[in-house]
ZATIVO-611604 format. One record per residue (C-alpha): residue number from 1; residue in one letter; y, x, z. Coordinates in steps of 0.5 Angstrom, whole numbers. Layout:
N
NUM / A / Y / X / Z
...
end
This chain:
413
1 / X / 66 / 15 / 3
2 / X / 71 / 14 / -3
3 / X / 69 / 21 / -5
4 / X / 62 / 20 / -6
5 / X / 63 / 13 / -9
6 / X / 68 / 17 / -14
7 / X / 62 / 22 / -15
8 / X / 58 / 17 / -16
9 / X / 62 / 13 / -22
10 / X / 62 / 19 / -25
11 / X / 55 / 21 / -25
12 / X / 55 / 14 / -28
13 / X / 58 / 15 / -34
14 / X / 55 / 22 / -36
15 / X / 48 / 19 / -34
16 / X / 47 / 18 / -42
17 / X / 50 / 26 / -44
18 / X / 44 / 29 / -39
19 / X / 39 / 33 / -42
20 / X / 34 / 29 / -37
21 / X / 33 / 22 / -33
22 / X / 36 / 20 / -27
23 / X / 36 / 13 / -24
24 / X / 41 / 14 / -18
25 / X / 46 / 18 / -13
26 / X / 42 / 20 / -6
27 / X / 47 / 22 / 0
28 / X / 45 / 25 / 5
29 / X / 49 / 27 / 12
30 / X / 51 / 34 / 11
31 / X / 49 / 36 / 18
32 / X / 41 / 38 / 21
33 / X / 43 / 37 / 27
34 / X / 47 / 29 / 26
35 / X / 40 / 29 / 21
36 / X / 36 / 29 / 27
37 / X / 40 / 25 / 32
38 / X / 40 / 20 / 27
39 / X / 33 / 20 / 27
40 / X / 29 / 15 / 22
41 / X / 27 / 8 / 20
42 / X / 20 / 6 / 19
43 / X / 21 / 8 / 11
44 / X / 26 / 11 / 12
45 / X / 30 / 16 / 14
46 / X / 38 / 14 / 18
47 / X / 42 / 20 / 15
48 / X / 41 / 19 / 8
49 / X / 42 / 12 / 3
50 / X / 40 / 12 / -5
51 / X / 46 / 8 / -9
52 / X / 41 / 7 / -15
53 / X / 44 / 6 / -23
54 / X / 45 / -1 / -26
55 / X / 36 / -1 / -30
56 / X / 37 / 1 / -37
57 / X / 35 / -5 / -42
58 / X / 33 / -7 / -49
59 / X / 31 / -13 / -53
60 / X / 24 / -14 / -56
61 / X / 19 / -20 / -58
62 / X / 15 / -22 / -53
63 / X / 9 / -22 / -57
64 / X / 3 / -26 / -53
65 / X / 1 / -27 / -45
66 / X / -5 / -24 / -42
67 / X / -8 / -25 / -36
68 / X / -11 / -20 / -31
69 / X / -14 / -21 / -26
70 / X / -14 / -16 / -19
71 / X / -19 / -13 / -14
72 / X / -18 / -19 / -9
73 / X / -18 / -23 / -15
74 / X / -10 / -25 / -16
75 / X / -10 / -27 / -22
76 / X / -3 / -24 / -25
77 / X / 1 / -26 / -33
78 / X / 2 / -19 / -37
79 / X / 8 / -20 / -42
80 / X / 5 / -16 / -48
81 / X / 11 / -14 / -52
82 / X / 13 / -11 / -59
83 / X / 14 / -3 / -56
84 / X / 21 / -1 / -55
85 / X / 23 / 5 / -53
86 / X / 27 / 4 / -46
87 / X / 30 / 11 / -43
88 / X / 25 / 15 / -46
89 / X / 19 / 11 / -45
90 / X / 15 / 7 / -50
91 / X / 14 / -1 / -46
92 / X / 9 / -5 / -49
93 / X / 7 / -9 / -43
94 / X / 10 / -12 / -37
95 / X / 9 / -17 / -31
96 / X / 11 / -23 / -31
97 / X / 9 / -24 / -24
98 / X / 7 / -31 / -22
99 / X / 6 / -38 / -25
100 / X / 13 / -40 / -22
101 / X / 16 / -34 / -24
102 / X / 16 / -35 / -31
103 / X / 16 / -43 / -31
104 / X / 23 / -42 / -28
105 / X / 25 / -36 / -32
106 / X / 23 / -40 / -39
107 / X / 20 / -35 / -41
108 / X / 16 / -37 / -48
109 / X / 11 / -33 / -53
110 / X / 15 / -31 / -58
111 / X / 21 / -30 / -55
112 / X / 26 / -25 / -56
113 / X / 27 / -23 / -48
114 / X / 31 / -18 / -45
115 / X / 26 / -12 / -42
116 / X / 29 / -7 / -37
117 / X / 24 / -2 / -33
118 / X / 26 / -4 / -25
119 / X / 28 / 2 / -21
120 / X / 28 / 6 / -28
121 / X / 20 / 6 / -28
122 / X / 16 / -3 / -28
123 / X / 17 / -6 / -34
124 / X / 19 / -13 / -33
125 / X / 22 / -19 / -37
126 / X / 29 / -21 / -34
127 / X / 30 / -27 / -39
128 / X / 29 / -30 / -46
129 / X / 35 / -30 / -51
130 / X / 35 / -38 / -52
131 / X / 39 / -37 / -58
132 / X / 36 / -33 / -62
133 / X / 30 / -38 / -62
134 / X / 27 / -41 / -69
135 / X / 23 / -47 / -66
136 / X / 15 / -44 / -67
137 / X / 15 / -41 / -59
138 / X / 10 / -43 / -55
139 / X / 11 / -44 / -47
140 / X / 7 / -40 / -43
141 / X / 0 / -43 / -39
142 / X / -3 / -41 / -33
143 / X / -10 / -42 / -35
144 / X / -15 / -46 / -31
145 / X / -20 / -41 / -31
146 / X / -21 / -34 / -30
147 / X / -21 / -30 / -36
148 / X / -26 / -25 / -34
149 / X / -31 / -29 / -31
150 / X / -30 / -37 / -33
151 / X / -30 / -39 / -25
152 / X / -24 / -44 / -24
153 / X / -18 / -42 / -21
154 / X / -16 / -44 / -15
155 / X / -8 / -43 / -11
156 / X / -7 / -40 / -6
157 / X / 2 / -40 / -4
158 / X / 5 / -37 / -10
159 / X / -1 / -34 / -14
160 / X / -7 / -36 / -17
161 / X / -14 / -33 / -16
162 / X / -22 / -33 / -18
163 / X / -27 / -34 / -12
164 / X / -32 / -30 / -15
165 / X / -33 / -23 / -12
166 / X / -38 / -22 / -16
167 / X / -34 / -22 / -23
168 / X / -34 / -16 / -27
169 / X / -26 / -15 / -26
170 / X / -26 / -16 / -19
171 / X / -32 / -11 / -18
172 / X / -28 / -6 / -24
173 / X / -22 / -6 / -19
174 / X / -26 / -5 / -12
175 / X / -29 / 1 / -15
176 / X / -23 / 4 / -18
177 / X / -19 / 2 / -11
178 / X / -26 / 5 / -8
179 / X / -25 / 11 / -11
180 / X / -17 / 13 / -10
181 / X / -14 / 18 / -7
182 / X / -13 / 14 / -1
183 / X / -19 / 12 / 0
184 / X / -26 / 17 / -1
185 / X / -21 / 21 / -6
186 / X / -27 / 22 / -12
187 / X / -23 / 26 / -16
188 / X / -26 / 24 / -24
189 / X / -28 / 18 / -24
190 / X / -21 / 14 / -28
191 / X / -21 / 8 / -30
192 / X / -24 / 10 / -37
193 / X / -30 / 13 / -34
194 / X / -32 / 7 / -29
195 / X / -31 / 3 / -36
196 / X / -36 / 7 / -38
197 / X / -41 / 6 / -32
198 / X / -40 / -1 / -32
199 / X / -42 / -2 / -40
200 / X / -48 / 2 / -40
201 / X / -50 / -1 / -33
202 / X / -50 / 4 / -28
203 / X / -44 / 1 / -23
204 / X / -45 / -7 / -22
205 / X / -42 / -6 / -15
206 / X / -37 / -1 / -12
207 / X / -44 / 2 / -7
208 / X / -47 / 4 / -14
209 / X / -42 / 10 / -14
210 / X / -46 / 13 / -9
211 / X / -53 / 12 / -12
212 / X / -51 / 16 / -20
213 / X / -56 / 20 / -22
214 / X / -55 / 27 / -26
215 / X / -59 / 25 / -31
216 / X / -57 / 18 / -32
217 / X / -50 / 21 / -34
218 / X / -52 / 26 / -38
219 / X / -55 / 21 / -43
220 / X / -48 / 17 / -44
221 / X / -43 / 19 / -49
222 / X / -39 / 25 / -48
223 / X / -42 / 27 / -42
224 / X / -46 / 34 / -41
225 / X / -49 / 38 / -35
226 / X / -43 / 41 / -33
227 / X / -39 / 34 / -33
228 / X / -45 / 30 / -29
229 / X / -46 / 36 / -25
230 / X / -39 / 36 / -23
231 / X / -38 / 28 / -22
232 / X / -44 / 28 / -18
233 / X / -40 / 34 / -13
234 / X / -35 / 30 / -12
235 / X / -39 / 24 / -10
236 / X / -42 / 29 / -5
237 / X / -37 / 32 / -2
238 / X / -33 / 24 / -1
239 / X / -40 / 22 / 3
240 / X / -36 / 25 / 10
241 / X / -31 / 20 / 10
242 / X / -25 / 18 / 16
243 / X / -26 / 11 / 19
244 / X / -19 / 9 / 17
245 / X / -22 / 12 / 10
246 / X / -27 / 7 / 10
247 / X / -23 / 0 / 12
248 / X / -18 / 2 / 7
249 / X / -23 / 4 / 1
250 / X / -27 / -3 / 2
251 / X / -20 / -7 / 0
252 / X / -20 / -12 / 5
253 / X / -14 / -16 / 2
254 / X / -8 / -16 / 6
255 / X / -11 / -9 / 9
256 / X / -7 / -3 / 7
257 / X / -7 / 3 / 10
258 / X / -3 / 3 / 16
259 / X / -7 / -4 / 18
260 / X / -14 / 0 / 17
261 / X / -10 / 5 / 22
262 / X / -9 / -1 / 28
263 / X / -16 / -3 / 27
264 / X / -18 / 3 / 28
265 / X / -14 / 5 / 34
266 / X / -16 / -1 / 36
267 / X / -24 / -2 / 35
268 / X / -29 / 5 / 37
269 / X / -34 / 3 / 31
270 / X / -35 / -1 / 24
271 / X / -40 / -6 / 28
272 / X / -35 / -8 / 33
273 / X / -30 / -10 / 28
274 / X / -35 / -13 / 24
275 / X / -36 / -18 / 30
276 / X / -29 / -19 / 32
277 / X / -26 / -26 / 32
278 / X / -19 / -28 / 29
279 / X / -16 / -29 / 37
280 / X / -19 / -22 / 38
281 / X / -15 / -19 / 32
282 / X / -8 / -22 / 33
283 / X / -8 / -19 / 40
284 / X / -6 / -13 / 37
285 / X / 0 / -12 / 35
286 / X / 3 / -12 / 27
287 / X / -3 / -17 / 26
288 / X / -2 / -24 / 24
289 / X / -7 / -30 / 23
290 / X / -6 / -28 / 16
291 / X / -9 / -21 / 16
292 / X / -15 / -23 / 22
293 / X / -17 / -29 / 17
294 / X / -18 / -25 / 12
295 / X / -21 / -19 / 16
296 / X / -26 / -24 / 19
297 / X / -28 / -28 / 12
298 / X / -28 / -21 / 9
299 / X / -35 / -19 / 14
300 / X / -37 / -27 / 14
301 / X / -39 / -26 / 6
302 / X / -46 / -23 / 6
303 / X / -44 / -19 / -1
304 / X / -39 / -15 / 2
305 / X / -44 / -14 / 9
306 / X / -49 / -12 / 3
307 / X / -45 / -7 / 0
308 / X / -42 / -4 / 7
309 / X / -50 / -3 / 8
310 / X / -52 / 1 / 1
311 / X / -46 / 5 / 2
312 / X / -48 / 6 / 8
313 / X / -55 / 8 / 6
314 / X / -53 / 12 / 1
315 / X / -52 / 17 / 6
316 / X / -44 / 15 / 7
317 / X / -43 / 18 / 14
318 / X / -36 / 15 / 17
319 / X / -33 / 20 / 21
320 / X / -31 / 17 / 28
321 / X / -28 / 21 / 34
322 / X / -31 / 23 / 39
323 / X / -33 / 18 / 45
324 / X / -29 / 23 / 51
325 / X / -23 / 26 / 46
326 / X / -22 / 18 / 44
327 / X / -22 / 15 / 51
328 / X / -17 / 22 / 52
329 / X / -13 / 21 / 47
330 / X / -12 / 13 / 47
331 / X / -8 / 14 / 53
332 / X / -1 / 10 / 51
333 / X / -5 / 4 / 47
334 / X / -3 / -3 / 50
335 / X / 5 / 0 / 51
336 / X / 10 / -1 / 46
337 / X / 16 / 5 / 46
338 / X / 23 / 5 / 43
339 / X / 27 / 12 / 42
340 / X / 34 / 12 / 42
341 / X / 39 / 19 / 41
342 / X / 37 / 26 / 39
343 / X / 31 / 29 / 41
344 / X / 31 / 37 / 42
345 / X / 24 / 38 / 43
346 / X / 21 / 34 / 37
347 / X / 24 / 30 / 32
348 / X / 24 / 22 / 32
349 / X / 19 / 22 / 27
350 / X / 15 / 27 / 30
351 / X / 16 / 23 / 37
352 / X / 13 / 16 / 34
353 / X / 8 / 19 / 31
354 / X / 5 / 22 / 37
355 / X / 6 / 15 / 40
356 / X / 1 / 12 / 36
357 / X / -4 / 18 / 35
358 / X / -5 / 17 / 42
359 / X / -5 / 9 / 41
360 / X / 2 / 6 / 42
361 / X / 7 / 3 / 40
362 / X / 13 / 6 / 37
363 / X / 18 / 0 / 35
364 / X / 26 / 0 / 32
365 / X / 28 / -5 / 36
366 / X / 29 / -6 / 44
367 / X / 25 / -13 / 46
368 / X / 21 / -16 / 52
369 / X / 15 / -13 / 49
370 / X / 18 / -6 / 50
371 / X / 15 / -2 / 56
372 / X / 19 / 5 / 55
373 / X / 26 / 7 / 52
374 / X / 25 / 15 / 52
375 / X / 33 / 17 / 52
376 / X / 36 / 22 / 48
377 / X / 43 / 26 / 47
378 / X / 48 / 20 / 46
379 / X / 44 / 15 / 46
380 / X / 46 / 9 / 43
381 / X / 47 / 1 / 45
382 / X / 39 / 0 / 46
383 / X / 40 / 4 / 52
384 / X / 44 / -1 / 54
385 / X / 39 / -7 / 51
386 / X / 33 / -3 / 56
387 / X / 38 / -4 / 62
388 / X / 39 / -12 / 61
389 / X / 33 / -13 / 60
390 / X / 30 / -8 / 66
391 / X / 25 / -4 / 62
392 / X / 23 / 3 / 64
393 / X / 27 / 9 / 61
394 / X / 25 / 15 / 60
395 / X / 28 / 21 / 59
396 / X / 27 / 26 / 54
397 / X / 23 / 31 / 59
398 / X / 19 / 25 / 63
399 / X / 16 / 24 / 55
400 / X / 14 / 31 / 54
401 / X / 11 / 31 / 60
402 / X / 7 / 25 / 59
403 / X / 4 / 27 / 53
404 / X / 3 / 34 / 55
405 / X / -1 / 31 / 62
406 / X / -4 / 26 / 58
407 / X / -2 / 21 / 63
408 / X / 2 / 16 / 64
409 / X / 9 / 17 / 69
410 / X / 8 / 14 / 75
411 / X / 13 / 8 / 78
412 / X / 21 / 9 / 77
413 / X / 24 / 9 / 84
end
């Protein structure tokens, strides 16, 4: 360790000599097969860890503070900066957070501030230099109305935001979420495009996307037959979409991906979700009141029920496994498994993700609500948990076997 720590101070000092940008040192175990017994996290793997350099900084002015408001309405300060140059990069724009944030940090318009881009890649406002202060700096307000649409405020724990699904930010916002990569992937339609869209008319929902036109687009500025027919490609092809897809691409506050993925292990179709109640969704766990209270109110509000039918109606066919294969693959849902030591035949992540393709459970930590601990070679102290607590162990074979049979062991004698 004291080598790698030197290693590290040295790389340190050479950073700025480097003819390229490095933010950190990663060290990894130099073995594949303590690699794999190692295993990994639910981010991360075990057998490698990241000592990341101090941020570059630099000063600038702080020239004003505008407001943006997000797809669920979460209205966020943005520090517009005098642009400085910050480890090759030009910043001209950083979070400033919340309200409490920037009120603690004392932060005022026309501050000279100390910027630094954490991680090496988000802008962000550290502190003001009080002294170099001339007495003409204003404080930062939160403002009492949104700025896109003039519809109060209101606050929720740390964060303002605009109630109103219908102004024009939130829309841009859905759509532009709608569109992503992790959702329908409609390759070219950017943020300048949807701009577009929205100023001549043509999106003032995020299921208007579906119903663009060819010949509307080759009217816009800069746009030809080839261009439109390309976009209009795209949106075809995106019409074939994953369940999971779906949820996440409707941007249900406190719904990501890997909670669009419980709910679709956990409910066979769009319907039956819209009809779950907040109790239903808290019996599956990884979701709390917070997400099944936002879940529920999402399909309580009947301009996000419509929006759900246009895109529907636009030909949308969400792609839901089929009944047999479903009700064969769920096999472990309700049952909660834990791995400890090296496996042979898979590696942890490959063993974990089985677990939950077929609807269970992998958790890092043994507790009452674990059902098995598949043990491997060298198992460490969950093993020793698991006996406390009488939870059923597995060995490495007994877990290939059930998932080869698809059928969950018998009574441990």
């Amino acid at each position: 360790m004291k080598e790698a720590f030197s290693y590290y101070q040295e790389l340190l000092s050479l950073r700025d000599e480097l003819p390229f940008e490095i933010d950190g040192v990663v060290f990894k175990v130099n073995s594949i097969a303590y690699q794999q017994r190692l295993g990994t996290k639910t981010r991360s793997p075990r057998w490698m860890v990241a000592y990341k350099f101090p941020a570059r900084q630099a000063t600038t002015k702080l020239l004003d503070v505008r407001f943006q408001v997000g797809r669920t309405g979460i209205v966020t300060p943005v520090a517009i900066l005098q642009p400085v140059q910050i480890s090759g990069v030009t910043v001209s724009r950083a979070t400033l957070h919340t309200e409490e944030l920037f009120l603690e940090k004392d932060i005022h318009i026309g501050d000279t501030v100390l910027v630094e881009r954490a991680g090496d890649v988000i802008p962000e406002v550290v502190k003001p230099i009080p002294e170099k202060r001339t007495g003409n700096e204003k404080p930062v307000q939160m403002p009492t109305h949104c700025p896109a649409c003039g519809t109060e405020l209101e606050k929720e724990g740390a964060y303002y935001f605009c109630p109103n699904i219908t102004c024009p930010e939130q829309i841009k916002g859905r759509v532009l979420h709608l569109v992503s990569k992790r959702a329908f992937d409609i390759d070219g339609m950017g943020e300048k495009i949807v701009d577009q869209l929205m100023q001549e008319g043509l999106i003032r929902s995020p299921a208007d996307v579906f119903y663009l036109k060819k010949n509307d687009l080759m009217r816009l500025e800069r746009w030809g037959e080839k261009s439109a027919q390309n976009l209009i490609d795209q949106i075809e092809k995106a019409k074939k979409v994953s369940f999971e897809r779906f949820l996440f691409a409707l941007g249900i506050r406190h719904v990501g991906e890997f909670v669009a993925h419980l709910l679709t292990q956990h409910f066979s179709s769009l319907e039956e979700l819209q009809h779950a109640t907040e109790d239903e969704l808290m019996q599956i766990q990884g979701i709390g009141p917070e997400v099944a209270r936002s879940v529920v109110d999402f399909f309580r509000i009947p301009q996000n029920r419509e929006t759900i039918r246009k895109i529907l109606a636009a030909g949308v066919e969400i792609q839901y496994p089929e009944a047999e294969k479903e009700q064969q693959d769920l096999f472990l849902q309700g049952k909660t498994f834990v791995f400890t030591g090296g496996l042979s035949r898979y590696s942890r992540d490959e063993a974990k993700e089985l677990v939950m393709k077929f609807g269970g459970k992998a958790s890092s930590n043994v507790s009452k609500n674990t059902d098995f601990v598949v043990v491997g070679v060298d198992p460490g102290s969950k093993l020793d948990k698991a006996r406390q607590l009488g939870i059923r162990t597995l060995t490495e074979q007994e877990f290939v076997q059930m998932i080869e049979r698809r059928k969950l062991p018998g009574p441990s004698t």
